[in-house]
Chimera marker file (.cmm) of the C-alpha trace (Angstrom):
<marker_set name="trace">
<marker id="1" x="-9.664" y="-73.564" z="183.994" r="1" g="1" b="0" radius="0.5"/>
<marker id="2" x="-9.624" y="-72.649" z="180.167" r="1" g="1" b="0" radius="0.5"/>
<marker id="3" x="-7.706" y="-69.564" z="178.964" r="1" g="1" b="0" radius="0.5"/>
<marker id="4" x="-10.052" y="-67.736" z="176.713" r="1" g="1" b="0" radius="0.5"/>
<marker id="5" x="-8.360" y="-64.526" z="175.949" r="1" g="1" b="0" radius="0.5"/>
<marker id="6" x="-5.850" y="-61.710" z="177.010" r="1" g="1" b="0" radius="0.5"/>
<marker id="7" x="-6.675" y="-57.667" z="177.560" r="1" g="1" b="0" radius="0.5"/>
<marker id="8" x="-5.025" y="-55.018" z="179.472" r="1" g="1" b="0" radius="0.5"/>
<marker id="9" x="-5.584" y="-54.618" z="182.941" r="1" g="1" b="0" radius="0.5"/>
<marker id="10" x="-6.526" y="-50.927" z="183.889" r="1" g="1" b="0" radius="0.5"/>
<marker id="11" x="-7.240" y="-51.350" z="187.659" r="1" g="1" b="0" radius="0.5"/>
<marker id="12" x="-6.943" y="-53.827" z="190.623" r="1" g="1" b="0" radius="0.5"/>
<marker id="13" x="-5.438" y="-57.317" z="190.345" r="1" g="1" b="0" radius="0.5"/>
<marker id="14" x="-7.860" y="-58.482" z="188.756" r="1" g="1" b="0" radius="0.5"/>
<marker id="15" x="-10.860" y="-60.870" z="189.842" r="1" g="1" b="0" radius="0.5"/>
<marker id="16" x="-13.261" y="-63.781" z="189.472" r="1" g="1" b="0" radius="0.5"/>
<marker id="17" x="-16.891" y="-63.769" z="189.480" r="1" g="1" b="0" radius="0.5"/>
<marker id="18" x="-20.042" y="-65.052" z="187.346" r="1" g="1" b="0" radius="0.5"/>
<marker id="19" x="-19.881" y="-62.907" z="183.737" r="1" g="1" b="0" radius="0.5"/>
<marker id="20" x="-22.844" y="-60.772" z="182.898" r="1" g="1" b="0" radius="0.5"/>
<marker id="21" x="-23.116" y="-59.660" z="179.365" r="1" g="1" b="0" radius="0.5"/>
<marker id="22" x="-24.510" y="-56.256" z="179.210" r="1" g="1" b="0" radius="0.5"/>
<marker id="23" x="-25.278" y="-55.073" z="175.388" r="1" g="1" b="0" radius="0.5"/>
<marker id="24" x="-28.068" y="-52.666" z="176.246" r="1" g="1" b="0" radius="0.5"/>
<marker id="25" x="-29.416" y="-50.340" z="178.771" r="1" g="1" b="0" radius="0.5"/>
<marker id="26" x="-32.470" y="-52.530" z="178.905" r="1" g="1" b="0" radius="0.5"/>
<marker id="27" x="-29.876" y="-55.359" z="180.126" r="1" g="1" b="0" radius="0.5"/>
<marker id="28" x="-28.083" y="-53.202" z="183.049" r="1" g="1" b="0" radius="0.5"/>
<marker id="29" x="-31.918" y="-52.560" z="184.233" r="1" g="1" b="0" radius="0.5"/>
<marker id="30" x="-32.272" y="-55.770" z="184.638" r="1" g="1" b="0" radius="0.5"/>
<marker id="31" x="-28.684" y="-56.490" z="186.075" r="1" g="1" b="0" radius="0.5"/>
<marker id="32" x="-29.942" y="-53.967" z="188.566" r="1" g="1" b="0" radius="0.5"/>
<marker id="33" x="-32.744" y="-56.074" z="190.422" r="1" g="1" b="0" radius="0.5"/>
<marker id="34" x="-30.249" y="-59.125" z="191.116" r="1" g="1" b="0" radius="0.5"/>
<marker id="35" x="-27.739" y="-59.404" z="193.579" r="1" g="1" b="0" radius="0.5"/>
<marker id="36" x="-24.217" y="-58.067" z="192.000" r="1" g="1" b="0" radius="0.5"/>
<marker id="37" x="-21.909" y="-59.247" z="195.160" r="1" g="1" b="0" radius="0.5"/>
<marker id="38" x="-20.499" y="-61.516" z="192.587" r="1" g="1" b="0" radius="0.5"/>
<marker id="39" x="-20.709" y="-60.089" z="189.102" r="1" g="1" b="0" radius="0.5"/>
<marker id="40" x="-17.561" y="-59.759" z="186.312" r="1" g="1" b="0" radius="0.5"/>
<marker id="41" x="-19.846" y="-57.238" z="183.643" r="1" g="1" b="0" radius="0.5"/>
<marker id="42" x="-18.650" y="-57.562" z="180.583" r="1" g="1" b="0" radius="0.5"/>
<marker id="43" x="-19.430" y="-54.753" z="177.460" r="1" g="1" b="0" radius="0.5"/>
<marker id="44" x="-18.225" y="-54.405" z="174.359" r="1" g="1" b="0" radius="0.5"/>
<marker id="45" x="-18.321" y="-50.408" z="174.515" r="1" g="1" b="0" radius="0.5"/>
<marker id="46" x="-15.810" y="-48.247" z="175.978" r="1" g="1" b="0" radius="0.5"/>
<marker id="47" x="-18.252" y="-45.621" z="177.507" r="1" g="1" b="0" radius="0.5"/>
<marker id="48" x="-19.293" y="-45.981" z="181.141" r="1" g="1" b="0" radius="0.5"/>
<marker id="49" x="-22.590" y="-44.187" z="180.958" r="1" g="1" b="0" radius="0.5"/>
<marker id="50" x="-24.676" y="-47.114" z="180.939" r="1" g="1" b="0" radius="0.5"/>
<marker id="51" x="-22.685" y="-49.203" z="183.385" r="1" g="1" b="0" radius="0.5"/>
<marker id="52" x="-21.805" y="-47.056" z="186.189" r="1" g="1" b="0" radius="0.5"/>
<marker id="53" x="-24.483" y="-47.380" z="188.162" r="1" g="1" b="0" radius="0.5"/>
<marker id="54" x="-23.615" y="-51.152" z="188.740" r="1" g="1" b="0" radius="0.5"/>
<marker id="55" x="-19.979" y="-50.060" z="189.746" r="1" g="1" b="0" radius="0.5"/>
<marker id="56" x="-20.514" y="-49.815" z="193.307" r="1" g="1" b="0" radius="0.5"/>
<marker id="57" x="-21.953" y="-53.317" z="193.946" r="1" g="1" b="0" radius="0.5"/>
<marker id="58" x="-19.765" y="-55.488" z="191.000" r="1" g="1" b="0" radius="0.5"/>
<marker id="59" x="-16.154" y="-57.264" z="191.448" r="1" g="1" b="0" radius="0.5"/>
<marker id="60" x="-15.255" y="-56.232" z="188.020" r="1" g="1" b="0" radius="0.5"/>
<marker id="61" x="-15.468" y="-54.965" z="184.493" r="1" g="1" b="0" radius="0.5"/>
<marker id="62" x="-13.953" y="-56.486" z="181.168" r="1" g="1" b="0" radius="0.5"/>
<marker id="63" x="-14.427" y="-54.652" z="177.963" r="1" g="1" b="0" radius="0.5"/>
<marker id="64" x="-13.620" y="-55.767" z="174.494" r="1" g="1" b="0" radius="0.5"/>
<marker id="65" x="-12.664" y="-52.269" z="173.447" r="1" g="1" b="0" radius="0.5"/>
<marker id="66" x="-10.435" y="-49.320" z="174.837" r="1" g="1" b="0" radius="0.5"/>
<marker id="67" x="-7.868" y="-49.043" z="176.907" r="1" g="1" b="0" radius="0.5"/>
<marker id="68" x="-5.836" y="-47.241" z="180.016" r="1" g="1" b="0" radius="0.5"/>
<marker id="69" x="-7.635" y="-43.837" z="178.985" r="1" g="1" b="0" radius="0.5"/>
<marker id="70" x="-10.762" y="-45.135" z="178.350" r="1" g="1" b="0" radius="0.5"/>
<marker id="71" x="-13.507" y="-43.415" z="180.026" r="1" g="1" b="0" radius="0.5"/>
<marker id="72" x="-15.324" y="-46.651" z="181.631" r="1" g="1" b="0" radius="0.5"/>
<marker id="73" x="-11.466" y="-47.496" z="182.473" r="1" g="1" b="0" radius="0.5"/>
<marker id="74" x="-10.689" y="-44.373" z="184.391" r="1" g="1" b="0" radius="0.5"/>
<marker id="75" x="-14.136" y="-44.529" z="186.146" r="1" g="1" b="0" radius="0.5"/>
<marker id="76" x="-13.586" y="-47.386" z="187.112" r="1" g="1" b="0" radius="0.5"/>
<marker id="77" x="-10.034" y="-46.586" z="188.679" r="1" g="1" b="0" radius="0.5"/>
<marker id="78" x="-12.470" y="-43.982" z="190.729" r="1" g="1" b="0" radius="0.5"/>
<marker id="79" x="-14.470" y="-46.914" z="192.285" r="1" g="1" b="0" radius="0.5"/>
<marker id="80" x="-11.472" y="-49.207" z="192.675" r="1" g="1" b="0" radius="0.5"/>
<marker id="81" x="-12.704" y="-51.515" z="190.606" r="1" g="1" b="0" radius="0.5"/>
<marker id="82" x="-10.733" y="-54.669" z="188.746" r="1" g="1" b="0" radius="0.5"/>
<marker id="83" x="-11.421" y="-53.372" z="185.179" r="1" g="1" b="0" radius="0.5"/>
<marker id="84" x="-9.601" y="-55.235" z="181.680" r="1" g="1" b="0" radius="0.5"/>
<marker id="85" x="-9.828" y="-53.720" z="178.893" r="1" g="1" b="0" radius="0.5"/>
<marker id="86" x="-9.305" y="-53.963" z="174.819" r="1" g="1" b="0" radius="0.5"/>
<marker id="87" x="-9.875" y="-57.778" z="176.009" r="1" g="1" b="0" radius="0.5"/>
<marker id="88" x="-9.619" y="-60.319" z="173.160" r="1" g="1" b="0" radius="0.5"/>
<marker id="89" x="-11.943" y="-63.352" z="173.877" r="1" g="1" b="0" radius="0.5"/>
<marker id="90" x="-11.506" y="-66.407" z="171.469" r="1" g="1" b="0" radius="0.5"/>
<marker id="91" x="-14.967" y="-68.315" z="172.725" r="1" g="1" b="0" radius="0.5"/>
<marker id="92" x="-17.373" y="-69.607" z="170.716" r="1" g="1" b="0" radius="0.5"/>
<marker id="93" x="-19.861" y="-70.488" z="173.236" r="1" g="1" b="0" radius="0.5"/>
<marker id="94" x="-22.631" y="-68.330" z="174.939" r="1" g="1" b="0" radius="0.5"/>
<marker id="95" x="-20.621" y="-66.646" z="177.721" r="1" g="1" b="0" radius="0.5"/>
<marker id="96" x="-23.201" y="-64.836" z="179.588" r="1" g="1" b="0" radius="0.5"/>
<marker id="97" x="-23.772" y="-66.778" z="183.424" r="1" g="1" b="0" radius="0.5"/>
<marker id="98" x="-20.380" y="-68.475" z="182.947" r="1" g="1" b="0" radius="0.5"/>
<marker id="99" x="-17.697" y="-67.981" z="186.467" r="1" g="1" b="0" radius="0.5"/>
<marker id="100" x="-14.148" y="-66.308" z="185.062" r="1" g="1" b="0" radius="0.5"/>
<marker id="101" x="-11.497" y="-64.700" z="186.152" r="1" g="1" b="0" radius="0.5"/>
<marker id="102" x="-8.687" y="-62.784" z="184.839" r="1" g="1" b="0" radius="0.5"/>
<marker id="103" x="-5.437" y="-62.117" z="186.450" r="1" g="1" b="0" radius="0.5"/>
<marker id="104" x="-2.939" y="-58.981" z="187.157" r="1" g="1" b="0" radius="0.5"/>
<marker id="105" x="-1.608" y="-60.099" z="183.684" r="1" g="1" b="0" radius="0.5"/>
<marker id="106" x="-4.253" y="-59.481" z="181.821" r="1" g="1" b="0" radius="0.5"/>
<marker id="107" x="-5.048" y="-63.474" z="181.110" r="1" g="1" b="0" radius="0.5"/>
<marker id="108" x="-8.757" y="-64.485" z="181.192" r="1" g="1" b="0" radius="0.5"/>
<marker id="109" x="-9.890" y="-67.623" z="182.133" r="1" g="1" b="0" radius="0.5"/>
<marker id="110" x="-13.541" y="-69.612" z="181.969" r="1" g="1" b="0" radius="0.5"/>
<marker id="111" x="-13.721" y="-71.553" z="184.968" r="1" g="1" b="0" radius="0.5"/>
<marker id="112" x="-16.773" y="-73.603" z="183.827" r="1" g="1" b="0" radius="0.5"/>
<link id1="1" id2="2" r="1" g="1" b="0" radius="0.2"/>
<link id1="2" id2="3" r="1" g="1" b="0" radius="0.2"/>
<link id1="3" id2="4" r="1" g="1" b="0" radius="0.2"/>
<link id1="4" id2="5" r="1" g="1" b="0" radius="0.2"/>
<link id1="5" id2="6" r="1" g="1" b="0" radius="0.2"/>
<link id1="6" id2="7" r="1" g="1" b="0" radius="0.2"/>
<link id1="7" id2="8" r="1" g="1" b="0" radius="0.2"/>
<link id1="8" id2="9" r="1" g="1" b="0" radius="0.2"/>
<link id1="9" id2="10" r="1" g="1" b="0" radius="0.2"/>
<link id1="10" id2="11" r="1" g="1" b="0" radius="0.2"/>
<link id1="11" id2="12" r="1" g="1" b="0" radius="0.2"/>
<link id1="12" id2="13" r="1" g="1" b="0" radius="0.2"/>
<link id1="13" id2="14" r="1" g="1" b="0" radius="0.2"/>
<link id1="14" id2="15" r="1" g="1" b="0" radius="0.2"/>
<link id1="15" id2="16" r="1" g="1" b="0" radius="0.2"/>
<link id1="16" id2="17" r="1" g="1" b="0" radius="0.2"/>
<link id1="17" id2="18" r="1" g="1" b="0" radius="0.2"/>
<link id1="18" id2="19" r="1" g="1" b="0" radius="0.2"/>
<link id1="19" id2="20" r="1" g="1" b="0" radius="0.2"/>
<link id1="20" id2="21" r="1" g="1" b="0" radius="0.2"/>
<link id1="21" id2="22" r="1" g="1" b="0" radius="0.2"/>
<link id1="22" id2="23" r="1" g="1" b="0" radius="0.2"/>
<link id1="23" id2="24" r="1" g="1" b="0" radius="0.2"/>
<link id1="24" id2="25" r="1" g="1" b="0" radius="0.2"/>
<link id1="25" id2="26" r="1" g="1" b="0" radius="0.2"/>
<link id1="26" id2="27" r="1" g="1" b="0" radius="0.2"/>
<link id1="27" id2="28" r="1" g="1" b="0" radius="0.2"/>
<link id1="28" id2="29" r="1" g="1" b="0" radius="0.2"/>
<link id1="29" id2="30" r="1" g="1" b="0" radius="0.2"/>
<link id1="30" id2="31" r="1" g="1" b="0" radius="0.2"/>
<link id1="31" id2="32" r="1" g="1" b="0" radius="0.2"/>
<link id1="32" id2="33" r="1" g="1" b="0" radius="0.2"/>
<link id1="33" id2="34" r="1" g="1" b="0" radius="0.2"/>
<link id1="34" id2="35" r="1" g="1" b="0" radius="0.2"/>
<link id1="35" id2="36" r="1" g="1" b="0" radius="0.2"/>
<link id1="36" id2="37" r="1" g="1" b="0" radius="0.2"/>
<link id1="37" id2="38" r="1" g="1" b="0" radius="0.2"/>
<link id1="38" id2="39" r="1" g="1" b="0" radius="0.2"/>
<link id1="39" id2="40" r="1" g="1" b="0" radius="0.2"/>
<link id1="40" id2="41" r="1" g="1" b="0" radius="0.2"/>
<link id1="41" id2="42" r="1" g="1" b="0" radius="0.2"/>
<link id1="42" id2="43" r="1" g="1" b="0" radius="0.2"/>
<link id1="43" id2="44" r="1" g="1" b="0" radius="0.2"/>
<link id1="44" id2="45" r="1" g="1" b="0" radius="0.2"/>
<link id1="45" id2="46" r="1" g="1" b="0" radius="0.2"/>
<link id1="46" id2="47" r="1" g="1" b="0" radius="0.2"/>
<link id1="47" id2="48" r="1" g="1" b="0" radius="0.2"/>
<link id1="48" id2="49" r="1" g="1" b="0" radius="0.2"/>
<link id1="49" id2="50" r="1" g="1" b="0" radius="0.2"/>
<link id1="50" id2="51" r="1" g="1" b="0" radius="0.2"/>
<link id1="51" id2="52" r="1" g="1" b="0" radius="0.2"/>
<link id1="52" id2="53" r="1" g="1" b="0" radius="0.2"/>
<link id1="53" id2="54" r="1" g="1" b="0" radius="0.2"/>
<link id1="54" id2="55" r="1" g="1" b="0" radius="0.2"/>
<link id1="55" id2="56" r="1" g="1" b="0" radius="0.2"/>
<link id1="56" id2="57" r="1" g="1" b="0" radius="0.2"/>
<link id1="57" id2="58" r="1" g="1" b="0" radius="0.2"/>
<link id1="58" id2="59" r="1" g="1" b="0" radius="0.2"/>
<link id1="59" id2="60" r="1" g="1" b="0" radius="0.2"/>
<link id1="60" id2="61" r="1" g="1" b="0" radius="0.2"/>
<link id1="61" id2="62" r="1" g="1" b="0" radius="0.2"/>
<link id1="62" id2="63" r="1" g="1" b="0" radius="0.2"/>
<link id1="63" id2="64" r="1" g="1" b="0" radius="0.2"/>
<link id1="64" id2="65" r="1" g="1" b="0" radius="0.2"/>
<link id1="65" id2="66" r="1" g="1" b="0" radius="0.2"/>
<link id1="66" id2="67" r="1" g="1" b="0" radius="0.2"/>
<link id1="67" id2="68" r="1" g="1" b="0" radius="0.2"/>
<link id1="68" id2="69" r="1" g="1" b="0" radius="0.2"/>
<link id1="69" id2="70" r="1" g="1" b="0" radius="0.2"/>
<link id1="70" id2="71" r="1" g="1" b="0" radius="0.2"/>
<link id1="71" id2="72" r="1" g="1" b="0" radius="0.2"/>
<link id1="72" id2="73" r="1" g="1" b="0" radius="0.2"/>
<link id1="73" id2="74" r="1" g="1" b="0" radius="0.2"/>
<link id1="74" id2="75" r="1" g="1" b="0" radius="0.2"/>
<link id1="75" id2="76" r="1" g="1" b="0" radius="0.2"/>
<link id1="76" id2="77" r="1" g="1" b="0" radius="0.2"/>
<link id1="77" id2="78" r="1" g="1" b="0" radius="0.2"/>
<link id1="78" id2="79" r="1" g="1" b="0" radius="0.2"/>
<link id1="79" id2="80" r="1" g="1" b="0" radius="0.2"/>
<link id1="80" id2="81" r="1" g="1" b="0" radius="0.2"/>
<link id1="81" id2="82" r="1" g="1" b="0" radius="0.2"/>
<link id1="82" id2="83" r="1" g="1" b="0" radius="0.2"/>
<link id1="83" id2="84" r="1" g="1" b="0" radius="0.2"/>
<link id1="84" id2="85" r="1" g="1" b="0" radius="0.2"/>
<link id1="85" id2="86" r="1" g="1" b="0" radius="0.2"/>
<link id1="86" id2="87" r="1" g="1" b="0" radius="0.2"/>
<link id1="87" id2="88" r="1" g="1" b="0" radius="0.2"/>
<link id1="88" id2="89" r="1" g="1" b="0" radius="0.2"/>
<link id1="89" id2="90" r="1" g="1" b="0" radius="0.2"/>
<link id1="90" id2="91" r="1" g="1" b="0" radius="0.2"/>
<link id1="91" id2="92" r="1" g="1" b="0" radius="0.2"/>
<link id1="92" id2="93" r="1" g="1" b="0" radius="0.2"/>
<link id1="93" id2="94" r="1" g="1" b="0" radius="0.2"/>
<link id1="94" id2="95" r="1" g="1" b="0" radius="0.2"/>
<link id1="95" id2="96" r="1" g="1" b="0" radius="0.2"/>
<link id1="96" id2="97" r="1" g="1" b="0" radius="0.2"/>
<link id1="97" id2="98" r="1" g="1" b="0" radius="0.2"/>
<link id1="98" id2="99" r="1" g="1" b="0" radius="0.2"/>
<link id1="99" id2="100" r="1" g="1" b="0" radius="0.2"/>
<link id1="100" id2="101" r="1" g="1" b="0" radius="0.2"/>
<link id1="101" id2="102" r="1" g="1" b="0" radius="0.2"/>
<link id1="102" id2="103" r="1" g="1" b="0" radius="0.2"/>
<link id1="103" id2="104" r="1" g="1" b="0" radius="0.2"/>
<link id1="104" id2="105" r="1" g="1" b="0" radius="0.2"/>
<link id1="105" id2="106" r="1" g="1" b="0" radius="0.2"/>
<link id1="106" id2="107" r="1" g="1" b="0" radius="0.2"/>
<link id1="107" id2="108" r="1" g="1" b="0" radius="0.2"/>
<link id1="108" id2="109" r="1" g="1" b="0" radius="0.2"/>
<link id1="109" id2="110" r="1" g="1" b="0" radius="0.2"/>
<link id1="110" id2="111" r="1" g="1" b="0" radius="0.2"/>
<link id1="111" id2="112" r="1" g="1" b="0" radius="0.2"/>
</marker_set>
């Protein structure tokens, strides 16, 4: 395992799972017809409007933006949900399909 970045951890222990990029509304459509038992969404906007529909079926959320107050952070403290946020990722590469995992300290990690 890599370390790729650091955020704040906003809910649960945090988690592991194959990262979906979601940039669009068009892409949580999508997200919506495949099976999300193992799914880490990651956004880079602090709202939850978009995303909360996939909150009762993912492991987790990571967000580049935001924090404890967050709205997509406190919704996700509703569905007890593992949920980092303000995250700072230093990857180049395409991260989208890739299995990570970030702990109860707020490290995140590329497993692949």
């Amino acid at each position: 395992m890599r370390k790729i970045g650091q955020g704040n951890v906003t809910s649960g222990k945090g988690c592991s799972g194959t990262l979906r990029v979601i940039a669009s509304i068009p892409d949580v459509l999508q997200l919506m017809q495949e099976d999300l038992g193992e799914i880490v969404v990651f956004t880079r906007e602090a709202s939850a409007t978009a995303v909360t529909p996939l909150f009762p079926k993912i492991k987790g959320v990571m967000c580049t933006l935001g924090g404890a107050t967050s709205h997509l952070a406190i919704v996700a403290r509703e569905f007890d949900l593992a949920c980092i946020m303000g995250s700072n990722i230093d990857y180049e590469g395409e991260l989208d399909g890739c299995t990570v995992n970030f702990n109860a300290e707020g490290e995140i990690f590329l497993a692949n």
